[in-house]
N, C-alpha and C positions, 0 to 999 in steps of 0.2 A: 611368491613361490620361486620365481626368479631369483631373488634375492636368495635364500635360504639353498637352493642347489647350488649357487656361485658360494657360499659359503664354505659348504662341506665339501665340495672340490677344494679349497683353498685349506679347511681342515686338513683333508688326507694328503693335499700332495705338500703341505709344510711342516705332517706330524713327523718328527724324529723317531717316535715309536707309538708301535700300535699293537697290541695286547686282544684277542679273543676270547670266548667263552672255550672252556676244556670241555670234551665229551663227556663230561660225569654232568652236562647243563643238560646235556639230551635224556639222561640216564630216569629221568623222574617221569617225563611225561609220556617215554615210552614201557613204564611200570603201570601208570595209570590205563593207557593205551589197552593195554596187551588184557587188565584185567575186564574193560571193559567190553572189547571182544572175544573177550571169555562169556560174556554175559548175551552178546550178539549171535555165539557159535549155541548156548541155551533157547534163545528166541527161533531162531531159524529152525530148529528142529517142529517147535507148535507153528509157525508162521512163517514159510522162505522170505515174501519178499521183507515183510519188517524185518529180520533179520540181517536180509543183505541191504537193506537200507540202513542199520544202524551201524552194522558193518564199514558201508562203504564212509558212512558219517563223520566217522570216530578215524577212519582212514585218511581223511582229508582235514581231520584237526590236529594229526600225528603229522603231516607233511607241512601243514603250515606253522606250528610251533618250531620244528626244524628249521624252517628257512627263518622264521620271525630271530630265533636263537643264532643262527647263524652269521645276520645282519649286523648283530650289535660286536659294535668296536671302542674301544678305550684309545682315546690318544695320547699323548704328550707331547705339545710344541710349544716355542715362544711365550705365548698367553697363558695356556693353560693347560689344563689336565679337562679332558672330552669323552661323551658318551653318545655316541653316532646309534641311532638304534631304527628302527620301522622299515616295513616292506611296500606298503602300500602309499601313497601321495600322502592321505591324511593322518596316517601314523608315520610319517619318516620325522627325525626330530632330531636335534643337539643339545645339550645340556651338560654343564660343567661349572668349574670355579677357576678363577683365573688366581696364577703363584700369588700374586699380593694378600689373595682370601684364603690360601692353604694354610690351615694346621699343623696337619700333620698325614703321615699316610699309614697305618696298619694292615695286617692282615690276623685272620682268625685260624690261630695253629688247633691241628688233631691230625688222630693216627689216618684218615683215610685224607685229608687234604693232602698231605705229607708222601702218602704212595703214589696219590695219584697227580700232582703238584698243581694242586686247583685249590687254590685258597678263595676266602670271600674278603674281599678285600675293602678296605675303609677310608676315602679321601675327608680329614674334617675341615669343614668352614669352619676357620676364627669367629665370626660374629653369628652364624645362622643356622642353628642343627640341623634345619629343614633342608636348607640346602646343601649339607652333604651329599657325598657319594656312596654308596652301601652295593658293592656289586658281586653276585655270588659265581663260583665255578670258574673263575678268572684264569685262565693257564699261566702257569709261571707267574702268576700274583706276586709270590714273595721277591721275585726280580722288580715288575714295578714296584713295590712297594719300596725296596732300595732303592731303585734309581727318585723315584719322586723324592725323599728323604734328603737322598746326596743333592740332588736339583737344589732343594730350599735351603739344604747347609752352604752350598756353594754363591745360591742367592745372599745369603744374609751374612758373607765375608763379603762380598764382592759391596755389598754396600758400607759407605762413611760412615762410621761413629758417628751419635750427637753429642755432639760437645759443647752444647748451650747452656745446660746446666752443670757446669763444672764452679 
């Protein structure tokens, strides 16, 4: 445990940049939220308290989605491209690919990513689809998605030609 907070200190305070979820990440769960106290404000009328219990329920799954959504951060430093995410001790967690594994980086263009500049953006693994990165609502995506790009163009001038097989 110890290990893994020296970690993610040493993530944030080395990442050159760090990317969040856009407000269109909130935009869903408080759609679901809202219609299901719509269904709480129906109960309450035959039954208060079930009512204000499913109320108050649904109220504390809308504030903890917020914070859980809030947590998560995308890095970029030295090593790698990072996904810092959990609120609680046994969901807090890191996972990423390090440049030598990067692909490539994408984002998925349309008319609402585009107003609201929340792309869902795509780090690929060279060898391992699994361990891609797939991240949606990403603000200013289409910036990292260039900077990681230009990162791996400038990674692979900066390295020698082989010239063993000439």
């Amino acid at each position: 445990m110890d290990q893994q907070t020296n970690y993610q200190r040493y993530l944030k305070d080395g990442a050159e940049s760090a990317y969040r979820l856009s407000w269109t990440a909130y935009a869903r769960p408080a759609v679901v939220v809202l219609c299901f106290w719509m269904l709480a404000l129906s109960i309450h009328e035959t039954n208060r308290w079930a009512g204000m219990g499913i109320f108050l329920f649904f109220l504390l799954v809308l504030v903890g989605s917020f914070i859980a959504k809030r947590a998560v951060r995308l890095y970029l430093n030295d090593h790698g491209i990072w996904i810092s995410s959990g609120i609680l001790p046994w969901t807090k967690g890191i996972t990423g690919v390090q440049w030598r594994d990067v692909d490539g980086a994408g984002y998925f263009q349309g008319f609402l990513a585009w107003t609201c500049n929340s792309y869902c953006v795509r780090v690929g693994h060279r060898f391992a689809k699994s361990s891609e990165i797939v991240l949606r609502s990403v603000a200013n995506g289409r910036k990292f998605v260039e900077e990681v790009n230009r990162r791996l163009l400038e990674r692979q001038h900066a390295q020698p030609a082989d010239r063993t097989g000439t």
